[in-house]
Structure formats: structure tokens, C-alpha cells
N, C-alpha and C positions, 0 to 999 in steps of 0.2 A: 540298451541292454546292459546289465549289468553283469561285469568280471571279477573271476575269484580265483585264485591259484589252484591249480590243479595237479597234485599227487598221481601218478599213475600207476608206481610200482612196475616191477618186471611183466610180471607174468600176463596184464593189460597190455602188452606190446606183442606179446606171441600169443600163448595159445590162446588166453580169453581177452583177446583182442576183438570178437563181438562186442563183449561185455560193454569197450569205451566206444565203442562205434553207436551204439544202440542209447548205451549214458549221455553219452556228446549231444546226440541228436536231441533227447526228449528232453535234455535241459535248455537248449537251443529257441525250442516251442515254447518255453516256458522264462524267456526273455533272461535268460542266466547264459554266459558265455565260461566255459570251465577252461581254462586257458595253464597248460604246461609251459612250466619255464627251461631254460634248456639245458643245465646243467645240474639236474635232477640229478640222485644215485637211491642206489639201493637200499630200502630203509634196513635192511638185516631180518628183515619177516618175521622173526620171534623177540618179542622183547626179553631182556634177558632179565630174570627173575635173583640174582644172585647180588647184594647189595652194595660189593665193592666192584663188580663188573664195570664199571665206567667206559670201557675203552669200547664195547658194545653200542656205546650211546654214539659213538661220533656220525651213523650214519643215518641216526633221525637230526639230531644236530646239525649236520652240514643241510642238510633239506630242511630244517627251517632258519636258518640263516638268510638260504634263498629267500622263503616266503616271508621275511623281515628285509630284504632287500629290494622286492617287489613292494613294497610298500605297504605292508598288506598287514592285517593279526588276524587271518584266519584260511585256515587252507582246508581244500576238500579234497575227499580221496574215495575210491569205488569200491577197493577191494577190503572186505575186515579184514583179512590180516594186516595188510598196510595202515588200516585205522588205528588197531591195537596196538602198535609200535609205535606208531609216529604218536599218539592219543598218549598212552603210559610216561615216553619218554618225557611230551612237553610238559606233561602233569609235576614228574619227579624236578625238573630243572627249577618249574615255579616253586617246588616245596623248599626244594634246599639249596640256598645259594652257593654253598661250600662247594660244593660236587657242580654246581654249575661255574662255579672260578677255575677250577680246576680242569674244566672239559674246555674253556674258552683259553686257558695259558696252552692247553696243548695243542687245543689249534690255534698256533700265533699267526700262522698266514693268514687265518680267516678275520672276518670283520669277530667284534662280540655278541655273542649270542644276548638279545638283553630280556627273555623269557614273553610271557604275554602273547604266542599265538594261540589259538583257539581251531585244535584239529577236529572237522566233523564229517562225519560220514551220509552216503548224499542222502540218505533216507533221512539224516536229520534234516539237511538241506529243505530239504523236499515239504517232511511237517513243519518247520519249526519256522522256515520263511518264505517258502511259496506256499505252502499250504493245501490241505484236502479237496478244498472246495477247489482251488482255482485249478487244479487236475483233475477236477471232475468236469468243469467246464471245459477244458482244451478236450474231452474226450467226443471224438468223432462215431466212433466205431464200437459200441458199448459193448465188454466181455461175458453178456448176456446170456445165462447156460453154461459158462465153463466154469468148472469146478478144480479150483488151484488152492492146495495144501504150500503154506510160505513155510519156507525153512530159514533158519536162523543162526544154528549151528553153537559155536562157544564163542567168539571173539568179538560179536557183536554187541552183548548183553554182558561180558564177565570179562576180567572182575567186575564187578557191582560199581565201583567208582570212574570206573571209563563204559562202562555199557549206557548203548544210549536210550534202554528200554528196559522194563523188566526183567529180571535175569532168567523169571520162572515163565511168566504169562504178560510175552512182548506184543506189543501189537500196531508196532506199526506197519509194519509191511500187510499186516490185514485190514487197517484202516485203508490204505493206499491201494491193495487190487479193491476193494468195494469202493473206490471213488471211480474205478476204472471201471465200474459194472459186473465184480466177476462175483462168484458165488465163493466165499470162504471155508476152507475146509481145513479145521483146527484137528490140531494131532501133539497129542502128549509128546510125542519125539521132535517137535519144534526145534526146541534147544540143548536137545540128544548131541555128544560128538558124533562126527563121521568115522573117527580114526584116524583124521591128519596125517600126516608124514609116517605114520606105521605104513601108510600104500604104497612104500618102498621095501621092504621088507616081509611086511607081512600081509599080502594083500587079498588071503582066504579071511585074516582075521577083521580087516575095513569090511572085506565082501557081507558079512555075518552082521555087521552094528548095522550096513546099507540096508541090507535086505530086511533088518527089522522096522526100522526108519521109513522107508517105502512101501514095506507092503502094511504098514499100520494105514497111508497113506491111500493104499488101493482101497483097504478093507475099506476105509471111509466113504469111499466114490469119488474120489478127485480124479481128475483129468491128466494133472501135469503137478509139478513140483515147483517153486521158483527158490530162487539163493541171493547169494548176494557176494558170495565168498568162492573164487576159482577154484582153490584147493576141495573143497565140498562137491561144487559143481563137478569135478572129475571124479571123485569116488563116489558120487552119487550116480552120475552119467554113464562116464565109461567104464566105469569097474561092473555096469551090471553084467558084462562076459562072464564075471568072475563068478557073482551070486549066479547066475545060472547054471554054472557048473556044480555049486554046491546045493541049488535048489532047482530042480528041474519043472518044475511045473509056476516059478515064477513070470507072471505074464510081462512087466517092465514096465515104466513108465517114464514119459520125458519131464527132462529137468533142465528148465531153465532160467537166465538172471530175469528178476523181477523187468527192468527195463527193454527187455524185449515184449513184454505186456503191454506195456506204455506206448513203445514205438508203433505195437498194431492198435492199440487204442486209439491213437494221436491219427491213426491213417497216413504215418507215413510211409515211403519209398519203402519196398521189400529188402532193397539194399541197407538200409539202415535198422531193419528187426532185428539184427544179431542174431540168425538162430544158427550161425556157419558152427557154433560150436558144439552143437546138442547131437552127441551120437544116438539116439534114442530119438528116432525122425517124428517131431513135435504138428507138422502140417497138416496128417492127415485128422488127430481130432482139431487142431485150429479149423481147417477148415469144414470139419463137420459142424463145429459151433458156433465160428466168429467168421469166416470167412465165406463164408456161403451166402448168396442172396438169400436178405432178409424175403419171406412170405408175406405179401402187404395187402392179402384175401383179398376180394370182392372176384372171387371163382376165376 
């Protein structure tokens, strides 16, 4: 089996702590062991866009120090926003040595940072080296009938030089539920924001981008929604309290991480689907579609 350093980021330890239960798993099946090192920190979630910011940088920097002390050039991570910080940061250190001497004198207790990890996010994992085909072979349990709208959000695909997909018209998470069997349901608001971090303040105005986002999604006929991104997943999920209070006649639908697709795909353990985090109770169409004894006729 092969091991790769694994990123978790905060927020895969609390609340979408499905997410790496469900992640863990279906790379497990898939002879890949995603292995956290222990002295992990916070990569700062936003990369900071502002060009003398450096002192920003030290908390994707001390986390790939780690992953250059593990032995390793390349580290994997579940969450896009943890992609897109740790992803931007390793990018700018290779470009410019200057600002990378300068991040490495100010961390004098750490080892040097000496550039050259390669941060990817697991969907790249997933196409780029285990591949389509062999996740369509580990699929047990084909998502046969369910009709899942992938969401993608901004941090996956943008900027253009860390996206690991088209910015406009991505497709890997569509390539990956149709090796899983499911039925893809494309929607211009793919790569629509959610609202991010406005769901703290303003979270009539997240509920208003969700509910367009979603119900372009119903209008489609999909089933469920998947993500890839925690912060999406909650203003997608649980903010629909919200949208229903400003749209009453919206019916809701579940949204969940792509890997919990996988996990029922894969036929494993119910404890390992991840669906602990889906406010928006996703069983009842699973089990109208995928979970129900197949009909194998002869009356």
C-alpha cells in the first residue's frame, strides 16, 4: 500500500470530520494509506493575496517543512480551502527565492524550507494516479438512478494557476461520480461562490447565492449535491434553515462530500459513509435508489 502525507486542516477534525472518515476509507480500498504527521498546524485558510504579506506564509511553510521531513515531495489534502493555501503558498516559495530566504531566516529553529513539494488535492490524487477506471472497478454497489449535481465552488478551479481543473467547465468530480455509476447533473452554478465566510455576518445574503445554486440544481432533477469544500458544504447544508425562511416554498436538498458516494459505492461499513454531517437527511432518496434491493425479475 502505498503512503502519502496527509494535510487535514482544522475543520476535518470537527465538524467535517465525516469528510476524513469517508476520505480515509475509500483511499484505503484503493491501496493508498493518507497518513497525518503529528505536528501538523493551521495552514491560515486564506491565502493572503497581498505581496509583502510573508509573515502569512509561515503557517503553510512550517506544514511543508513537515512534509519535507517525512521524506516526502508531495502532500495531500481534502479540504479546498487547505488546497488553496498550502497549493498558492508552495507555488510563490518555488517562484521567488528571495521571500523564500527570508521566510526560512525567520524560522531559524526550523530545518530550511528547500521548495519542491507538490500540494494536491485528493480528486487530483484520485484522476491523475489511481485513476477512473480503477474506481470504477473497486465499485461494488453501482449509483445506478441517482442523479448528483458536483459542486465545485471557487478554490478548487481558481486562480487558473492552482486550479486543478477548468476554472469554467471542470470535470473532474463528473468524471469520478460516472465511474461510480451515478447519473451527472451539470449546472452552470458549479463553480458559482457560496458566500464563504460572509455566513458569518451575513447569512440572508449566503442564503440567497445557496438557494440559487440549489434550486438551479432541483430545477435539473438531481437528487443530492456533492462538495468537496466544508465551508460550501455548511452554507449549502445547513444554511438551508435560512433560504427557507426567505423562500418558502423551497423543497431542500442534501449535500454531500463526494466521498461519501464512494464509500457507498465501495460497499463499505455504514460507519465509514460520512453522512454524520448532512443536515438535510440524504437516506431516504439513497435508499430509494442505491440502497434498496436491486429487482433481479423472473416474477
Amino acid at each position: 500500500m502505498e503512503t502519502i502525507p496527509y494535510f487535514p486542516g482544522c475543520t476535518c477534525k470537527a465538524d467535517a470530520l465525516p469528510f476524513e472518515v469517508s476520505a480515509k476509507a475509500v483511499m484505503r480500498e484503493l491501496d493508498i494509506e493518507m497518513r497525518e504527521w503529528e505536528r501538523w498546524t493551521c495552514c491560515g485558510t486564506v491565502y493572503s493575496m497581498t505581496t509583502d504579506d510573508l509573515i502569512h506564509q509561515l503557517g503553510p511553510a512550517r506544514n511543508l517543512i513537515r512534509v519535507q521531513e517525512e521524506g516526502s515531495d508531495r502532500v495531500v489534502t481534502i479540504c479546498s480551502m487547505c488546497y488553496s493555501t498550502l497549493k498558492l503558498s508552495a507555488m510563490m516559495f518555488d517562484a521567488d527565492e528571495e521571500k523564500l530566504q527570508k521566510l526560512n531566516d525567520f524560522l531559524y529553529d526550523e530545518v530550511d524550507y528547500e521548495g519542491g513539494i507538490r500540494v494536491m488535492h485528493i480528486l487530483e490524487l484520485l484522476r491523475d494516479d489511481v485513476g477512473f477506471e480503477a474506481v470504477k472497478e473497486r465499485v461494488v454497489r453501482p449509483l445506478e438512478g441517482l442523479r448528483v449535481a458536483p459542486y465545485y465552488g471557487c478554490t478548487l478551479v481558481r486562480p487558473t494557476e492552482a486550479g486543478i481543473d477548468d476554472r469554467e467547465e471542470p470535470r473532474v468530480m463528473h468524471d469520478l461520480l460516472e465511474a461510480l455509476g451515478a447519473e451527472v447533473v451539470d449546472s452552470p452554478f458549479k463553480v458559482e461562490c457560496c458566500g464563504s465566510y460572509e455566513t458569518v455576518d451575513r447569512p440572508e445574503m449566503v442564503a440567497e447565492k445557496c438557494h440559487r445554486i440549489l434550486s438551479d440544481a432541483i430545477k435539473r432533477g438531481a437528487d443530492l449535491v456533492v462538495t468537496s469544500c466544508p465551508l460550501c458544504e455548511f452554507n449549502l447544508d445547513d444554511r438551508q434553515d435560512v433560504i427557507s425562511s426567505i423562500a418558502p416554498r423551497f423543497p431542500g436538498i442534501p449535500v454531500l462530500y463526494f466521498t461519501s458516494l464512494m464509500a457507498i459505492a465501495f460497499d463499505l461499513p455504514e460507519e465509514e459513509w460520512g453522512l454524520e454531517s448532512a443536515t438535510v437527511d440524504p437516506l431516504p432518496v439513497l435508499q430509494e435508489k442505491v440502497l434498496a434491493p436491486k429487482d433481479e425479475g423472473g416474477g
